[in-house]
Wavefront OBJ file of the C-alpha trace (Angstrom):
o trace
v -53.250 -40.413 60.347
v -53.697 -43.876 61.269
v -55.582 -45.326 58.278
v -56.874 -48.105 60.478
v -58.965 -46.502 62.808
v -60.062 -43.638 60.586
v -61.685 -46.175 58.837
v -63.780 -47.794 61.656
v -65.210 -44.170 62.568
v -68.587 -43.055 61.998
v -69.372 -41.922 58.655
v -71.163 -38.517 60.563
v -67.398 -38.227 61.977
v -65.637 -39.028 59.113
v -67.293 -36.491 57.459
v -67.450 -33.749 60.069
v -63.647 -34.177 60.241
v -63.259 -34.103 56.442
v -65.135 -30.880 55.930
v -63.044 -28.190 57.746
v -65.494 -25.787 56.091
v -64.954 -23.534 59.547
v -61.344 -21.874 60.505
v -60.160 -20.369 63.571
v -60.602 -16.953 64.204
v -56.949 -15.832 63.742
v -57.630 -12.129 64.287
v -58.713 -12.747 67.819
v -55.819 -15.322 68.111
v -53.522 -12.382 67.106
v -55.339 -10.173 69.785
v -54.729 -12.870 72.395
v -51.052 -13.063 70.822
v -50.029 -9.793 71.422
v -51.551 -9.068 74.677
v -50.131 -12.015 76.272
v -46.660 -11.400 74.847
v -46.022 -7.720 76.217
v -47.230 -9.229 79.660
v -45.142 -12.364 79.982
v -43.258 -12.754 82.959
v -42.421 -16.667 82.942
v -41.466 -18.254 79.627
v -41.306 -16.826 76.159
v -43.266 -16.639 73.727
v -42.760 -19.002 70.329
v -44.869 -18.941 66.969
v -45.148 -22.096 65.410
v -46.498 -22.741 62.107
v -49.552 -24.944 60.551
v -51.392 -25.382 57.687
v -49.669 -21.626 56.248
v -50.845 -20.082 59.971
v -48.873 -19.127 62.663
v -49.857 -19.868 66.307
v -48.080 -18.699 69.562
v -46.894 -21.110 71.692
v -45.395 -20.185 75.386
v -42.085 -22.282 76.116
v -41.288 -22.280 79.910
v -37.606 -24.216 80.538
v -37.238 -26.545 83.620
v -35.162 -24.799 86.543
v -32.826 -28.214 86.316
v -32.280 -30.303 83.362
v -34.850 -32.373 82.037
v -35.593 -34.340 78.701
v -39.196 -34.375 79.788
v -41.728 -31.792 79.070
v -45.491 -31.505 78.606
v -47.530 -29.659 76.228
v -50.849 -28.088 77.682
v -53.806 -27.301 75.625
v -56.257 -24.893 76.779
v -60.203 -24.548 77.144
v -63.122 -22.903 74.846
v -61.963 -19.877 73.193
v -59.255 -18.411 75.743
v -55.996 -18.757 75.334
v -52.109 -20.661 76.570
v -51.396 -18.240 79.556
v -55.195 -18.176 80.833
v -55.075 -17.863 84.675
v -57.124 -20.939 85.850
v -55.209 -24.591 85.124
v -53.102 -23.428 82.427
v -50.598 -20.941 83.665
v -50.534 -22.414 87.234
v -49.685 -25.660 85.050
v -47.006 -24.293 82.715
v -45.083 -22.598 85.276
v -45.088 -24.544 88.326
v -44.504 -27.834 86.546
v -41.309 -25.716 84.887
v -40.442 -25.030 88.367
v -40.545 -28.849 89.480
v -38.299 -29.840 86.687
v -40.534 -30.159 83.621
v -40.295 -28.168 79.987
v -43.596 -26.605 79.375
v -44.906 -25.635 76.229
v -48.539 -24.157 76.494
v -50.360 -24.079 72.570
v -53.132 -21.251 71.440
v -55.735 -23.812 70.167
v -58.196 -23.025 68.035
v -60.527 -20.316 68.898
v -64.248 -19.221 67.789
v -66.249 -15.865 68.214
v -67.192 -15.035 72.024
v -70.454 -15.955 71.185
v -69.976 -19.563 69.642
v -71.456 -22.265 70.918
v -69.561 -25.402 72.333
v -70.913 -27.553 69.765
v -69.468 -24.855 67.076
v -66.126 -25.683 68.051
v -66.442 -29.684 66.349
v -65.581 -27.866 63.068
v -62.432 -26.711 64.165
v -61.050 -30.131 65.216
v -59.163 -30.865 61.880
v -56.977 -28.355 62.805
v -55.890 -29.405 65.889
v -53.183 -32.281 64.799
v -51.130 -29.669 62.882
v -50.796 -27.956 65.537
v -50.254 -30.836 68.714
v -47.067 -32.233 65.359
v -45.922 -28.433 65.482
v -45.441 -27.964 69.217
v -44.081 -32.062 69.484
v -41.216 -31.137 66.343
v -40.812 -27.750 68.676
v -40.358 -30.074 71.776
v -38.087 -32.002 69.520
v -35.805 -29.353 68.328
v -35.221 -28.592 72.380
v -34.023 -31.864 73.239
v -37.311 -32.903 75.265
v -37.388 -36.728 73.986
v -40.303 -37.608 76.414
v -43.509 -36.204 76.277
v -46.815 -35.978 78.058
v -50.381 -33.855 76.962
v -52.184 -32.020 79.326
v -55.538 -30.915 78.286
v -58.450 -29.023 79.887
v -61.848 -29.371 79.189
v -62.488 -28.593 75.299
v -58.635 -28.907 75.216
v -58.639 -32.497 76.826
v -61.218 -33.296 74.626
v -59.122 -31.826 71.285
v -56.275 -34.250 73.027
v -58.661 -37.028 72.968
v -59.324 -36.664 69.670
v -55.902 -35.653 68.410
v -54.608 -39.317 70.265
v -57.451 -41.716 69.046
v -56.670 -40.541 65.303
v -53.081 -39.693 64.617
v -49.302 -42.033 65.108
v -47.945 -39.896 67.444
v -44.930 -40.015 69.783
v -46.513 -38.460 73.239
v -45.860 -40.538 76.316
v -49.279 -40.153 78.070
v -52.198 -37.925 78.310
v -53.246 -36.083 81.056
v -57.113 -35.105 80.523
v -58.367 -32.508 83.068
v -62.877 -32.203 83.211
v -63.115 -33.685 80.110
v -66.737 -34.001 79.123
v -68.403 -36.855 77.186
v -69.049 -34.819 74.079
v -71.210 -35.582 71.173
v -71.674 -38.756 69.737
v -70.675 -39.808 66.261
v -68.528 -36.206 66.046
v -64.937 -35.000 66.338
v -66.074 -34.376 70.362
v -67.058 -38.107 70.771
v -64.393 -38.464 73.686
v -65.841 -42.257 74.905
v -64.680 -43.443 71.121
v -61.596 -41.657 71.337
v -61.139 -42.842 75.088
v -61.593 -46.453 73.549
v -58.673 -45.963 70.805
v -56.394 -44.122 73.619
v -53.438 -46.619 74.060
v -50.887 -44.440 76.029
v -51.162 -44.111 79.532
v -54.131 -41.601 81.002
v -55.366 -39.909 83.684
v -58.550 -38.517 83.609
v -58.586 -35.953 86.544
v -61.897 -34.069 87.625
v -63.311 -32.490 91.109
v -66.300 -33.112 92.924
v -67.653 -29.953 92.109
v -67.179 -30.283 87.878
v -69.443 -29.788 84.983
v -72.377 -31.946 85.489
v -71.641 -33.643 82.287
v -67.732 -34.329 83.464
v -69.356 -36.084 86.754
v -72.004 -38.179 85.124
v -70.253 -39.808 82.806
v -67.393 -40.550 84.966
v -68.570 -44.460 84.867
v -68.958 -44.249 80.714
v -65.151 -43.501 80.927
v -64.060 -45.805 82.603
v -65.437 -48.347 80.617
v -64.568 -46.595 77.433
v -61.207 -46.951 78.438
v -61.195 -50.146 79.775
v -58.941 -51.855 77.006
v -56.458 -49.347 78.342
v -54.593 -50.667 81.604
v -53.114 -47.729 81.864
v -55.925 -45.496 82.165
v -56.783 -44.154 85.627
v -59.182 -41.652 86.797
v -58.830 -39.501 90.005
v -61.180 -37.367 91.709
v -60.248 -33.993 93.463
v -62.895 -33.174 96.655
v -64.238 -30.027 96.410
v -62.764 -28.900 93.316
v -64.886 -27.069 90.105
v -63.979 -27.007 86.850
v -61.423 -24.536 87.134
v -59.504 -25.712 89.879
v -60.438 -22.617 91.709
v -58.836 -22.411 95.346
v -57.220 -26.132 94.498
v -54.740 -25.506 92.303
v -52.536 -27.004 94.831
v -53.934 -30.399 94.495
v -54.148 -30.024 91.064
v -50.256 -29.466 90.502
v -50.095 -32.570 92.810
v -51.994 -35.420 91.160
v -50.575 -34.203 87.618
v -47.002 -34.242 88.964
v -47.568 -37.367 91.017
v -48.844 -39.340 88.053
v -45.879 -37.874 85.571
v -43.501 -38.885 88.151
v -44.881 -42.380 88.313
v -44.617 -42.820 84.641
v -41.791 -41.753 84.340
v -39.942 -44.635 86.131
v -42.507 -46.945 85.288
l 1 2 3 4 5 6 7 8 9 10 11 12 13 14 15 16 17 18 19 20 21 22 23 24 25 26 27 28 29 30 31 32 33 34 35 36 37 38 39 40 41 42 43 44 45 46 47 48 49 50 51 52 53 54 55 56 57 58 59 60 61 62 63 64 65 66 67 68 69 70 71 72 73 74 75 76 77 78 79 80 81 82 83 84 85 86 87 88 89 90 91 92 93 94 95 96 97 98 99 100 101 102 103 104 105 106 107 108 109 110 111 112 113 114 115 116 117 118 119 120 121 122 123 124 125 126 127 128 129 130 131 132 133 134 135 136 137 138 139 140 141 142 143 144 145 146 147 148 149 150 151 152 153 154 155 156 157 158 159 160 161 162 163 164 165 166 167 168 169 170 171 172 173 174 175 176 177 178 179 180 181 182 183 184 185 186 187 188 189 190 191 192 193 194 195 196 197 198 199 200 201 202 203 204 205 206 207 208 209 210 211 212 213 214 215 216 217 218 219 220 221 222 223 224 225 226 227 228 229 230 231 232 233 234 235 236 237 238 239 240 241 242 243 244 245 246 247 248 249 250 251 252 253 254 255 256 257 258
């Protein structure tokens, strides 16, 4: 944890992220587990541990040899193969080159509520250190987050308050979030010193298009942040999952030789 900024937070924040009084549901995350498992055709499936729990994790080697990889987290209460963004992600950026290691996040109850997920958030750096020692213990030396919606917003906060080694952070219709809490994503965009691309459609979340100014300017001590805008794509990528595998494999590439 970096002592530093932990301090300058919030006391609501501090103390939201303090009181993990909330766990993830690990029965459905077994459910998810198993199902996915007996159905995977690309990749295999990995469980890694944290805080005395383990979580699956879907590894997906490059077709040539890489020491680059990225780690994808996924949205509210699904799971690391879900069909929109993630598992067009982690196996067509495998296919271009990249190791790809998708991570069950934390999960709530069908019925939660977005804002239920906040207490949840301490959890989320065990797991992020779990897949990077993973990513490690393969050989991949260089690498970059991908997160989607409440996943780029767990990514947001997992950079903004932990010394990590990830390269860059690639957050896909990431909301603004709730002030003064572990979702809070224009303070963590304003602690975010690697490189960042905040990626969105025309068509998002209302709350990932009006705010699109507030990031930028969160960010703006970061000269490595930029933010690109897909026409005519929702929140899901739906029909454009083309362009999405383009702008995230354009902007790896370019950081990669930058």
């Amino acid at each position: 944890m970096n002592i530093s900024r932990f301090a300058r937070l919030p006391m609501a924040f501090v103390l939201c992220i303090s009181l993990n009084s909330v766990a993830s549901d690990y029965e459905k995350e077994k459910r998810w587990a198993e199902q996915i498992s007996d159905a995977l055709l690309d990749g295999e499936p990995h469980y890694l541990g944290a805080d005395s729990h383990d979580f699956l994790a879907i590894y997906t080697e490059p077709a040539s040899s890489s020491s680059s990889g990225v780690m994808i987290l996924h949205g509210t209460g699904v799971h690391p193969d879900w069909q929109t963004v993630i598992h067009p992600l982690r196996v067509e950026l495998a296919e271009k080159g990249l190791h790809t290691l998708s991570i069950q996040m934390p999960v709530l109850a069908n019925d939660a509520q977005h804002e239920d997920y906040i207490a949840l958030f301490p959890e989320v750096p065990l797991r992020i250190d779990a897949a990077l020692n993973f990513f490690k213990s393969q050989g991949v030396s260089h690498v970059y987050l991908i997160g989607h919606s409440l996943g780029a917003s767990m990514g947001a906060y997992y950079l903004a308050n932990t010394e990590t080694t990830v390269n860059g952070f690639i957050a896909i219709g990431l909301s603004t979030g709730f002030k003064d809490t572990a979702m809070d994503n224009l303070a963590h965009l304003s602690a975010v010193s690697v490189p960042v691309l905040d990626l969105f459609g025309t068509e998002d979340l209302d709350n990932v298009i009006k705010f699109a100014q507030a990031r930028r300017d969160s960010a703006n001590p970061n000269i490595s942040y930029q933010q690109i805008t897909v026409d005519g794509a929702d929140h899901f990528f739906d029909g454009k999952e083309g362009q999405l595998l383009e702008q995230v494999l354009d902007w790896i590439k370019n950081n990669l030789s930058s």
